[in-house]
C-alpha positions as CSV (number, residue, x, y, z in Angstrom):
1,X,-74.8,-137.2,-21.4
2,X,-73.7,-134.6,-23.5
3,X,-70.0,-134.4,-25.6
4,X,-69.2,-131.3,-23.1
5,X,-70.2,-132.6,-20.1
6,X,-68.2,-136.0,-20.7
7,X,-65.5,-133.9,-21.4
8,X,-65.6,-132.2,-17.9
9,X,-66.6,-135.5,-16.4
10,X,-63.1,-137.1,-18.0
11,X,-61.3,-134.7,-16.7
12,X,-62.8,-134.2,-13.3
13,X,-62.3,-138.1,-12.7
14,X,-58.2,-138.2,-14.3
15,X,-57.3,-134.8,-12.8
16,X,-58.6,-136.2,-9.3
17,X,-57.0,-139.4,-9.7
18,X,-53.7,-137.6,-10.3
19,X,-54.1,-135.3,-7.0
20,X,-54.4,-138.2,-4.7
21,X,-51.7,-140.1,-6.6
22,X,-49.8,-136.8,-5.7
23,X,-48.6,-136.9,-9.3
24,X,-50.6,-133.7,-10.8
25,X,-47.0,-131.8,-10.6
26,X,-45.2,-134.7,-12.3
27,X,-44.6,-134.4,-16.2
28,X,-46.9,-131.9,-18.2
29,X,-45.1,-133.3,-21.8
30,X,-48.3,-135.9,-21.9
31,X,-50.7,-133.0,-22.2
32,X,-48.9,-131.8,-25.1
33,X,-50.2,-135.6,-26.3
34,X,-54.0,-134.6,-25.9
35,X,-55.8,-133.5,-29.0
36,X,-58.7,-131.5,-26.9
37,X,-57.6,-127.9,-26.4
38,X,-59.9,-127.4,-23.4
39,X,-58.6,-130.7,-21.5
40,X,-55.0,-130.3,-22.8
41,X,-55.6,-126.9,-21.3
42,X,-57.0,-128.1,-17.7
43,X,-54.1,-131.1,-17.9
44,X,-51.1,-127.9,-18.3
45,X,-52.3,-125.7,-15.7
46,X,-53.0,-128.8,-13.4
47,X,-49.9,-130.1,-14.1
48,X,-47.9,-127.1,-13.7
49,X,-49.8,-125.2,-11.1
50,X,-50.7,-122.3,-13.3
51,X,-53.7,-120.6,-13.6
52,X,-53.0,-119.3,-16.6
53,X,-53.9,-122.3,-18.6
54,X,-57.4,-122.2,-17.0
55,X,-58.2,-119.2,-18.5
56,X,-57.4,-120.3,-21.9
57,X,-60.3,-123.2,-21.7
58,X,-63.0,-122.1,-23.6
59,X,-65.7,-124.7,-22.5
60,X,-66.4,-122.5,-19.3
61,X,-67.7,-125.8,-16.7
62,X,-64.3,-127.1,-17.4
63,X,-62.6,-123.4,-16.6
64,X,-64.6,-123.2,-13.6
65,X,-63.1,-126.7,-12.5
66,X,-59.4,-125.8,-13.5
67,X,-59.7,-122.5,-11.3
68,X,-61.6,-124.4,-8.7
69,X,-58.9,-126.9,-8.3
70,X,-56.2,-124.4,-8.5
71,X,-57.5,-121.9,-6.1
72,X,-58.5,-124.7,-3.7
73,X,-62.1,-122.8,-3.8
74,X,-65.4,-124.4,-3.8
75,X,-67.1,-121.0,-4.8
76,X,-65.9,-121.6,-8.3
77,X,-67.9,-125.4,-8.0
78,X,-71.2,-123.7,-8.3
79,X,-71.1,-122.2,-11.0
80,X,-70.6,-125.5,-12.9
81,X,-73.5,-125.7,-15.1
82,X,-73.3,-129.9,-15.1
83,X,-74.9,-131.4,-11.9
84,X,-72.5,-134.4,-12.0
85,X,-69.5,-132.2,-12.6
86,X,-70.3,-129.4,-10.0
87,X,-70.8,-132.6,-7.1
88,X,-67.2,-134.2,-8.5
89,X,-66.0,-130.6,-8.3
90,X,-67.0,-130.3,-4.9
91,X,-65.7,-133.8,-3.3
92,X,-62.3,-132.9,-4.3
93,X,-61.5,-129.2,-3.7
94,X,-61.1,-128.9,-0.2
């Protein structure tokens, strides 16, 4: 698996973990804590339901899955380059 595709595979699996937990609102000051700009990126605008953050992720399978989660919209699943990531992407966006 590629560096880029782990990435969005991390983040797919913690993100999701967080949304059933219910705690994805909770405390964004541990994102401040990650050293990746693109997940500390995804973890902000999970954490404080704001889109904005999305766009600011460069690595664009991991934009698509920020603004697929925050817009509760599978469209933005398919366009995930990274077969694994683009199936996680669509198990949990509703």
């Amino acid at each position: 698996m590629h560096a880029k595709q782990s990435i969005v595979v991390a983040s797919v699996l913690a993100l999701a973990l967080l949304r059933v937990n219910g705690l994805a609102q909770a405390d964004a000051s541990n994102c401040y804590a990650i050293k990746n700009d693109d997940s500390k990126n995804h973890c902000l605008a999970i954490a404080k339901n704001t889109k904005s953050y999305c766009y600011s992720i460069h690595e664009q399978d991991t934009k698509n899955l920020c603004l697929a989660q925050l817009s509760n919209q599978k469209s933005y699943c398919y366009s995930i380059r990274s077969s694994d990531a683009k199936n996680q992407c669509l198990a949990i966006v509703r």
